[in-house]
C-alpha positions in Angstrom: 5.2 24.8 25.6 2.0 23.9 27.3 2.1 23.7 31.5 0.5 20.0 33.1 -2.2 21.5 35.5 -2.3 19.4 38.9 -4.0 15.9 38.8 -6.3 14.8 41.5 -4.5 12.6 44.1 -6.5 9.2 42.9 -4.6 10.3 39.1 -1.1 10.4 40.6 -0.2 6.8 40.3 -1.1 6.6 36.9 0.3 9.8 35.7 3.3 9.4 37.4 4.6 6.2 35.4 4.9 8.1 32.1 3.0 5.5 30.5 2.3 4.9 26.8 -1.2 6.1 28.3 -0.4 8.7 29.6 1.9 9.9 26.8 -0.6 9.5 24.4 -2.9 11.5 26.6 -0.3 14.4 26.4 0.4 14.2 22.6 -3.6 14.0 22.1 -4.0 17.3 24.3 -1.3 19.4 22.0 -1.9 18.2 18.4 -5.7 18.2 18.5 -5.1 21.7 19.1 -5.5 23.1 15.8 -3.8 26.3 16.6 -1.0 24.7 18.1 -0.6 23.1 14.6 -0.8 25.9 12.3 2.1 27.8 14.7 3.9 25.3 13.2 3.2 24.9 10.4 2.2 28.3 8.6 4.0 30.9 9.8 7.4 30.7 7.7 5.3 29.5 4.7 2.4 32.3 3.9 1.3 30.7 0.3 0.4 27.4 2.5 -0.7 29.4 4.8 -3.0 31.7 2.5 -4.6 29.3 0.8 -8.1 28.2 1.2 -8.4 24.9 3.4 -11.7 23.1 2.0 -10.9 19.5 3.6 -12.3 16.4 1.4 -15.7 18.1 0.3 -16.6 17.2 -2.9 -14.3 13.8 -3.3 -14.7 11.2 -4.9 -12.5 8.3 -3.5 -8.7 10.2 -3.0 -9.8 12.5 -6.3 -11.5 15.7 -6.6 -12.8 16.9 -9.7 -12.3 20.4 -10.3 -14.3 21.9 -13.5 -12.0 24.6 -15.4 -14.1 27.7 -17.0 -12.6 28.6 -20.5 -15.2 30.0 -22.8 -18.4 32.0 -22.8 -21.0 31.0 -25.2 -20.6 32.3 -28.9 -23.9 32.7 -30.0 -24.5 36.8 -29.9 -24.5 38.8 -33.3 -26.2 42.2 -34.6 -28.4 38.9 -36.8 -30.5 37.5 -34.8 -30.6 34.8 -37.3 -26.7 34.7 -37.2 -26.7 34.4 -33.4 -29.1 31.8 -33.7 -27.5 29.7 -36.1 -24.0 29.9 -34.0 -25.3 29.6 -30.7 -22.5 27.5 -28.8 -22.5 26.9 -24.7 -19.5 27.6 -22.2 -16.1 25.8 -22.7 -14.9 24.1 -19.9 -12.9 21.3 -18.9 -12.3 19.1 -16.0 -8.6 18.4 -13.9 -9.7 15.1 -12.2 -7.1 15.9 -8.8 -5.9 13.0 -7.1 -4.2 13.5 -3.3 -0.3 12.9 -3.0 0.6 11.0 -0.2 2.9 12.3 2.8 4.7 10.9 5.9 6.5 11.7 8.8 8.0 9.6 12.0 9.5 10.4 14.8 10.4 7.1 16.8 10.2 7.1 20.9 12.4 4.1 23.0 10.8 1.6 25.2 13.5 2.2 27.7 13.9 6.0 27.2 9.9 6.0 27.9 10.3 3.6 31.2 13.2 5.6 32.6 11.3 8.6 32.2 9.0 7.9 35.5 11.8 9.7 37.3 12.7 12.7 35.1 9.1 13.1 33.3 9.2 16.7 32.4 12.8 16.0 31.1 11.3 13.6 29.0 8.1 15.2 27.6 9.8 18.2 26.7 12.7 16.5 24.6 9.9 14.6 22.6 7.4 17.5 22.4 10.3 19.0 20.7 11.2 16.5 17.9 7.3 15.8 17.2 6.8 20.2 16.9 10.1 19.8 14.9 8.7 16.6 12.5 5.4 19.0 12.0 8.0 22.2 11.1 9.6 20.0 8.7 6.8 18.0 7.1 5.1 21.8 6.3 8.2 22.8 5.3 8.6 20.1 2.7 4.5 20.7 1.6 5.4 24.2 1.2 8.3 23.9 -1.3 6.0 21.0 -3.0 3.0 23.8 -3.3 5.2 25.9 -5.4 6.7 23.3 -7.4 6.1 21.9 -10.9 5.0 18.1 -9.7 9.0 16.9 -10.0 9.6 17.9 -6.4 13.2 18.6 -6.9 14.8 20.9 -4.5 17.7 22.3 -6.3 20.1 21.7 -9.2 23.8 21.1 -9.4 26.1 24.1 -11.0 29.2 22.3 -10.3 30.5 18.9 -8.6 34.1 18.1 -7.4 33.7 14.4 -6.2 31.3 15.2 -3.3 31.1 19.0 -3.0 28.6 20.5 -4.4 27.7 24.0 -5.7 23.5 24.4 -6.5 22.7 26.8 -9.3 20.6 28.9 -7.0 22.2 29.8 -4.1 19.0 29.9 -2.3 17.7 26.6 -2.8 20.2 25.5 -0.1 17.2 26.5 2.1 15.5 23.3 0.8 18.3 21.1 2.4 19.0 19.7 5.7 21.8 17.6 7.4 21.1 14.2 7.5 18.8 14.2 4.5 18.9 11.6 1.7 19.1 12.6 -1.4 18.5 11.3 -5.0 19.1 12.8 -8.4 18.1 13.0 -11.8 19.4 14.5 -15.4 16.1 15.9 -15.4 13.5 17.7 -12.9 11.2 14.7 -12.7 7.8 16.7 -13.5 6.9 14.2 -16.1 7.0 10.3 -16.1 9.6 9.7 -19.0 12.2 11.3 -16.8 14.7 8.5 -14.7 15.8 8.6 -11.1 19.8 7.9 -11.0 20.4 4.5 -8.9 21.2 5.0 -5.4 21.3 7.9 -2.7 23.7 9.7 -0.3 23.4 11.3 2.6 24.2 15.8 3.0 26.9 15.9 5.4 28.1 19.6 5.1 26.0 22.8 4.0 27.0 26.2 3.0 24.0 27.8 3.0 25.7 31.2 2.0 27.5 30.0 -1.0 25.2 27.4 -1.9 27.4 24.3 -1.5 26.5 20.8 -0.5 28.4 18.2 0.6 27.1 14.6 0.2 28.9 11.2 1.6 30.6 9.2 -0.4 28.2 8.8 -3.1 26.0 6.0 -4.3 24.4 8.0 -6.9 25.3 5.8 -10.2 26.6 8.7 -12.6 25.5 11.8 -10.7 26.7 15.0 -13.2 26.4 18.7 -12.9 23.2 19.7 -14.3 21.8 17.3 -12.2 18.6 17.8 -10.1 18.5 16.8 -6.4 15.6 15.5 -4.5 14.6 14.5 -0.9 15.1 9.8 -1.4 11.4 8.6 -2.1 10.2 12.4 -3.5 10.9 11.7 -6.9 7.7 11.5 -9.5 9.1 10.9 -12.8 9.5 7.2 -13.7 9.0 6.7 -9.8 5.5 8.1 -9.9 6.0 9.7 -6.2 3.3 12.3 -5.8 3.3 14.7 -2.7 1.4 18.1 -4.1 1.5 19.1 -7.9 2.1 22.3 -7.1 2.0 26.0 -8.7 4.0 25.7 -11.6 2.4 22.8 -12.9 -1.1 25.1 -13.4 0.6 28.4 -14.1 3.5 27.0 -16.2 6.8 28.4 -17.2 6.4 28.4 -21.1 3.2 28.2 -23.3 3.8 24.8 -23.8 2.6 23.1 -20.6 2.7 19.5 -19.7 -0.2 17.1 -19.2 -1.9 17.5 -16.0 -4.7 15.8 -14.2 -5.8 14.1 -16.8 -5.5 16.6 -19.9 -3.2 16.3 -22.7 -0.3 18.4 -22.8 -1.9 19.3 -26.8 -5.2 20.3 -25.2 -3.9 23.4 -23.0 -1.4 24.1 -26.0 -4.6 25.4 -27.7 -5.5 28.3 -25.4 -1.8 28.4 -23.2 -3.1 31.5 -20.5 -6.9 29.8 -20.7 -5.1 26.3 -19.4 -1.8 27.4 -18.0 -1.7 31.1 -16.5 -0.3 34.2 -17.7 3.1 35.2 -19.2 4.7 37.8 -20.5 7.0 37.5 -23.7 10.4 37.9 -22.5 11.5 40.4 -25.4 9.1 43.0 -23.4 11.2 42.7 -20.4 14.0 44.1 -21.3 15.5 46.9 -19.3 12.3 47.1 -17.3 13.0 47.4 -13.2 11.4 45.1 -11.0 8.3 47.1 -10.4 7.5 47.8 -14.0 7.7 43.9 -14.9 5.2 43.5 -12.2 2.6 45.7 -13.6 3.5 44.9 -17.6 2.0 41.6 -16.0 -0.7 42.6 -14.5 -1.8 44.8 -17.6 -1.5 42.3 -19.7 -3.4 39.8 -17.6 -6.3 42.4 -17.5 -6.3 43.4 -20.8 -4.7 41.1 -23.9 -5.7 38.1 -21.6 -9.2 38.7 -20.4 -8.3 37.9 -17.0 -10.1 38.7 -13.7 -7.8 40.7 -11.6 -5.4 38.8 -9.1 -5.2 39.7 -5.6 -2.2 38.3 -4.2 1.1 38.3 -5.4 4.6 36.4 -4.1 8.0 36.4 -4.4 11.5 35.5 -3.1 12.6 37.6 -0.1 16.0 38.6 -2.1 13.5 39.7 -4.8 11.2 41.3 -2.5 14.1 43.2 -0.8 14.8 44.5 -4.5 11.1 45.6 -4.7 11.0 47.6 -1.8 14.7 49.0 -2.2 13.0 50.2 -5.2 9.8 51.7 -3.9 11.4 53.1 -0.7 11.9 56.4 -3.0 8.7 57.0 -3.4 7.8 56.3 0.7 6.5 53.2 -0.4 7.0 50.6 2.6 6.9 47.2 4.0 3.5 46.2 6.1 3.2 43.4 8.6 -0.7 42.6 6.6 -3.3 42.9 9.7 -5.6 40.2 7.7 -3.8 37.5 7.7 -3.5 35.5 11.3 0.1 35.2 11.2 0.8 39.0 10.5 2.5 37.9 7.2 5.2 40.8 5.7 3.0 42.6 2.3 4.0 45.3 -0.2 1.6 47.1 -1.6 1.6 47.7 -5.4 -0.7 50.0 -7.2 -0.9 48.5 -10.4 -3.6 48.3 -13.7 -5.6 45.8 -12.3 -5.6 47.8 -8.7 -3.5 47.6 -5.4 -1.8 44.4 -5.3 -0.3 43.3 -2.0 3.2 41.0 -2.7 4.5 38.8 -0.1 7.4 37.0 0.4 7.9 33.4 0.6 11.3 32.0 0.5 9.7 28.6 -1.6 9.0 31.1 -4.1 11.5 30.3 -6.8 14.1 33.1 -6.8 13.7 35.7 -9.9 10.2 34.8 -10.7 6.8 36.8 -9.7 3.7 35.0 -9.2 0.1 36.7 -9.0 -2.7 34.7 -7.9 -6.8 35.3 -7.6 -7.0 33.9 -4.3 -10.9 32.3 -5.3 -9.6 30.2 -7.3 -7.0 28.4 -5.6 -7.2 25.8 -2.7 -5.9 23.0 -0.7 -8.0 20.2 -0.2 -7.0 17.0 1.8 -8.3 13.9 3.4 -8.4 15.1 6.8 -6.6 17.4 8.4 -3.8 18.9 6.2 -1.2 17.4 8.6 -2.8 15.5 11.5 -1.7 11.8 13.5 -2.1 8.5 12.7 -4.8 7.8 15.5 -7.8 5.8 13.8 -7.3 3.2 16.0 -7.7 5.7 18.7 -4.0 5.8 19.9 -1.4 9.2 19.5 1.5 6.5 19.7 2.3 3.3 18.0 3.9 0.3 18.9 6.6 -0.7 15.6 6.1 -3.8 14.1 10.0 -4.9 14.2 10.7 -3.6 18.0 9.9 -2.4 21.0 10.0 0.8 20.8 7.0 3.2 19.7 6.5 5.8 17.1 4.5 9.0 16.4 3.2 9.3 12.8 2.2 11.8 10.8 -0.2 11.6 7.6 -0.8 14.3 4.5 -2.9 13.4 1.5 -3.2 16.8 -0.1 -3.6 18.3 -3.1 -3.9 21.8 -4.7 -6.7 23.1 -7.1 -7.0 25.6 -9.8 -10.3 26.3 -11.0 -8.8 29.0 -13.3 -5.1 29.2 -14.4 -6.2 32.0 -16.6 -6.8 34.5 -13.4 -2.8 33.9 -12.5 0.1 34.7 -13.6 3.8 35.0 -13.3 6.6 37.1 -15.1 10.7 36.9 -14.4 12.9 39.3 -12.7 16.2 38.5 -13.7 17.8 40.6 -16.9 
């Protein structure tokens, strides 16, 4: 919390009345503080954190083109004639990245703002609160996004009695809050054929250890188990909501990735590590410990996939206390990672490709690795990544339907991969 250094007397008056002024004045001198911002924003999510902030450089309107590397030129032989006659140039392609869109509002009372010119510091602190808390959440919800597949669900139902709830993966209950509003789906909503159920409910109960849920009396028209679950107004599918496409949309699951940014879903099936990152067949995994999944990836990624070497890699924090469980045998330990600003918590791995350093994320999806070449992957954004709505030059705003005021804040972001084929990912689970 910052301190409110003395005003000269001929301020007093002014400051005194807790204004909208004045209040403004206050908000200004916290969340123009850049550091301030990324405190709290980036320290509980280190892939956000990580990645490269390049703002709105290169742009065109809200899209970024970003040119994708896939093939060196073919025209070499023993013949010079040969070479020659088959001369071709580089393959590449071209995602054409349009930003999501991303809100958040904290409202502030006309009478709760006037009755504050007794108890001020009462006041400023309660609001500074809820607005560091609106900036927690809103990189919270940008940080499950970046790892997501475009849908942005944040869980899946295993089983549902009425309104209780039990999510597939335990840990995904980290993705929920009381109060929230939720929608569902059959499906995870990463492409646009999939429908949004009609209606929402509210999460009234969580059990975050036994990954249970319980919603109000439901408005969700036929929700099922199997269904996914997703923040109300989050859903892309036929709803075309679109926040981040994140990870798994570039480094993809199967080898038979969906359409993205403007190229067919048939085009990356042609060359599935060129357009879609690295995988490892599943009938090489079996028996294999954590550790030696890790590096079958990272060999093959090196060698049967011509890829550059990652440098990064990420994981759940269940799965990274399995890693290190593992590794502790050999006097192989957890680091706080002294080149990162936030001191993020690293593993390193020595591994074909070289020493790897894994952190943990807990947006990561449980069971799955993820290795990334840190070059090739940024966030870009139309402004700051998280910043106020202030063009017209005020921190607060009045509401169109009241009196009272709000705080607003704005994300248009959106992630880039300039070459899927330098990542990776390979499961954990037996």
């Amino acid at each position: 919390m910052w301190v409110l250094e003395p005003r000269a007397t001929s301020d007093l008056g002014t400051f005194m009345g807790s204004t909208t002024t004045t209040y403004a004045a206050l908000l200004k001198e916290r969340y123009l503080d850049s550091d301030v911002v990324e405190k709290l924003t980036y320290p509980q999510n280190p892939l956000l954190g990580r990645l490269q902030k390049r703002g709105d450089t290169g742009m065109v309107g809200s899209s970024l083109p970003v040119p994708i590397l896939l093939g060196l030129p073919q025209g070499v032989s023993s013949s010079f004639t040969e070479a020659q006659t088959h001369a071709t140039n580089i393959v590449a392609d071209e995602w054409i990245i349009t930003a999501g869109d991303y809100y958040g509002v904290v409202k502030i009372g006309q009478k709760v703002l006037e009755a504050s010119r007794t108890n001020r510091g009462a006041f400023l602190e309660n609001k500074t609160t809820e607005i560091d808390g609106l900036y927690e959440q809103a990189g919270e919800a940008l940080s499950i996004y970046t790892w997501g597949n475009g849908g942005n669900a944040l869980g899946r139902i295993a089983t549902l009695s009425t309104n209780d709830i039990v999510l597939t993966q335990p840990s995904d209950s980290a993705n929920f809050e009381l109060n929230m509003e939720v929608m569902a789906c059959a499906d995870d909503g990463s492409v646009t054929t999939h429908a949004v159920r009609t209606g929402h409910s509210t999460v009234d109960v969580i059990n975050r250890a036994l990954g249970a849920l319980t919603i109000t009396a439901s408005d969700i028209t036929s929700l099922a188990a199997g269904d996914y679950l997703f923040r109300n107004g989050d859903f892309y599918g036929d709803q075309g909501s679109i926040v981040i496409k994140g990870v798994q949309c570039f480094v993809t699951a199967t080898d038979s990735p969906m359409a993205l940014w403007g190229i067919a879903a048939a085009t990356r099936d042609n060359d599935p590590q060129r357009y879609a990152g690295c995988r490892v067949d599943p009938a090489k995994l079996y028996g294999k410990s954590i550790e030696q999944r890790i590096k079958l990836l990272m060999a093959q990624m090196t060698g049967t996939f011509k890829a550059k070497a990652p440098t990064s890699g990420y994981m759940h924090p269940e799965d990274f206390l399995l890693l290190e469980t593992e590794l502790q045998a050999r006097g192989v330990r957890a680091l706080e990672d002294p080149d990162t600003k936030f001191g993020y918590t690293k593993i390193d791995c020595m591994t074909a490709a070289g020493r790897l350093p894994i952190y943990t994320d807990r947006h990561c999806p449980r069971g799955t690795f993820f290795a990334f070449r840190d070059e090739n992957w940024w966030i870009s954004s139309m402004g700051e990544l998280l910043h106020p709505q202030n063009s017209d030059g005020n921190e607060i705003l009045r509401m169109y339907n009241s009196t009272d005021l709000e705080f607003r804040l704005l994300s248009f972001p959106l992630l880039a991969c300039n070459a899927p084929k330098n990542s990776g990912r390979v499961t954990l689970d037996s």
